[in-house]
C-alpha positions in Angstrom: 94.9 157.8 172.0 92.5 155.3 170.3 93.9 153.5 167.7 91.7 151.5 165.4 92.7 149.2 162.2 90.6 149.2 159.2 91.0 145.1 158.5 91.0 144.8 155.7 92.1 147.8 154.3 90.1 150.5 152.4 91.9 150.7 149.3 90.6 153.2 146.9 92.4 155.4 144.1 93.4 158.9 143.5 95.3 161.6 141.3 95.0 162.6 137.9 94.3 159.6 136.3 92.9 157.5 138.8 96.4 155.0 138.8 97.5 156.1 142.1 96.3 153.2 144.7 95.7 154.1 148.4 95.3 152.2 151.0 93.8 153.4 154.7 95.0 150.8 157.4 94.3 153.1 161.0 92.3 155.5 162.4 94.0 157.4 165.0 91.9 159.6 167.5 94.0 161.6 169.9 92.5 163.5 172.9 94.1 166.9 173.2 97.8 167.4 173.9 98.2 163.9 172.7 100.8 163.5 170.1 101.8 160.6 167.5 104.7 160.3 165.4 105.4 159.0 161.9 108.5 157.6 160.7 110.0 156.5 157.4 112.6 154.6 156.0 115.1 156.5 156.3 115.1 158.0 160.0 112.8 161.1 159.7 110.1 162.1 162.1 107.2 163.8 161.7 104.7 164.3 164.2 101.0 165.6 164.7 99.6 167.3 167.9 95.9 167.4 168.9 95.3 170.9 171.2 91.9 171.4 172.4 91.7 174.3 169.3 92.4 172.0 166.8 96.3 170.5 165.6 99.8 171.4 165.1 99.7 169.8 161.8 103.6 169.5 161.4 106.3 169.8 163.5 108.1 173.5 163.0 108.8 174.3 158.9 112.3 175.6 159.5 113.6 174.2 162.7 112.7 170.3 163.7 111.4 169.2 159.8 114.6 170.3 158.3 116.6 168.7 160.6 114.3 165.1 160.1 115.2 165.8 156.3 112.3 167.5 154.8 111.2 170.2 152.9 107.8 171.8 153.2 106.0 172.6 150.3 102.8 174.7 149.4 101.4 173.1 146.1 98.4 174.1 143.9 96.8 171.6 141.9 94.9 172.8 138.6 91.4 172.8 140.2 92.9 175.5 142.6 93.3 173.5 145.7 96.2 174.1 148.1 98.4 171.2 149.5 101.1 171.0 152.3 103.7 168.4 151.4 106.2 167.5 153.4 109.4 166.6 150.8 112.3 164.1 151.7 115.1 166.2 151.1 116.8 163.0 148.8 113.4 162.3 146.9 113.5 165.3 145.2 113.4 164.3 142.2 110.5 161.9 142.5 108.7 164.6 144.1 109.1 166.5 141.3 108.2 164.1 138.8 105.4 163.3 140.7 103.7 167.2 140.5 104.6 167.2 136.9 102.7 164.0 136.4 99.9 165.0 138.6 99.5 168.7 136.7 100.7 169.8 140.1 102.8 173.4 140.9 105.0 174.0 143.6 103.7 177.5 145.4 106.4 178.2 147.3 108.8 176.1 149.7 107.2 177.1 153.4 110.3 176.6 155.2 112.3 179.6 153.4 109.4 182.2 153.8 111.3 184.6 156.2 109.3 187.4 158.2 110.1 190.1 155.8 107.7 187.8 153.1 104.6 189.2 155.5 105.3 193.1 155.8 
């Protein structure tokens, strides 16, 4: 793993309106079958996996993610781009403030498609 800081940070804004501020701090290159996780404030993992095809891009939907406390959901924005979100299960309701203030829609949570969804 090669993990570089961006001093100072690139800051830089985003959404809707242009009010949300972001701010890049690392880049992170991982060789294959490297893995690095993120925390948050309250416990949860979530981790990201370089193969030599590409990434796992989340842990599993409906096994290790639910059990770290989030929800996974498919989101459209109004220029018809698709978004994974991962959800903290107790920020709900920011979460959904936040798509209704963004002019966001929830898809579908990925974590209760079951295999009948695909036949």
């Amino acid at each position: 793993m090669k993990f570089d800081p961006v001093l100072p940070p690139r800051t830089f804004n985003v959404g809707k309106d242009g009010s949300i501020r972001l701010a890049q701090t690392a880049t992170v290159s991982l060789a294959p079958d490297e893995l690095v996780t993120f925390t948050d404030d309250l416990g949860g993992e979530y981790d990201v996996v370089r193969k030599d095809w590409g990434y796992y891009a989340t842990p599993s939907l409906n096994g290790r993610l639910l059990r770290n406390g989030y929800k996974t959901a498919l989101v459209r924005n109004d220029s018809g781009q698709y978004f994974v979100m991962l959800v903290i299960n107790s920020r709900m309701q920011a979460f959904e403030s936040y798509l209704r203030r963004e002019n966001q829609h929830r898809v579908l949570w990925l974590d209760e498609v079951s295999e009948s969804s695909f036949k």
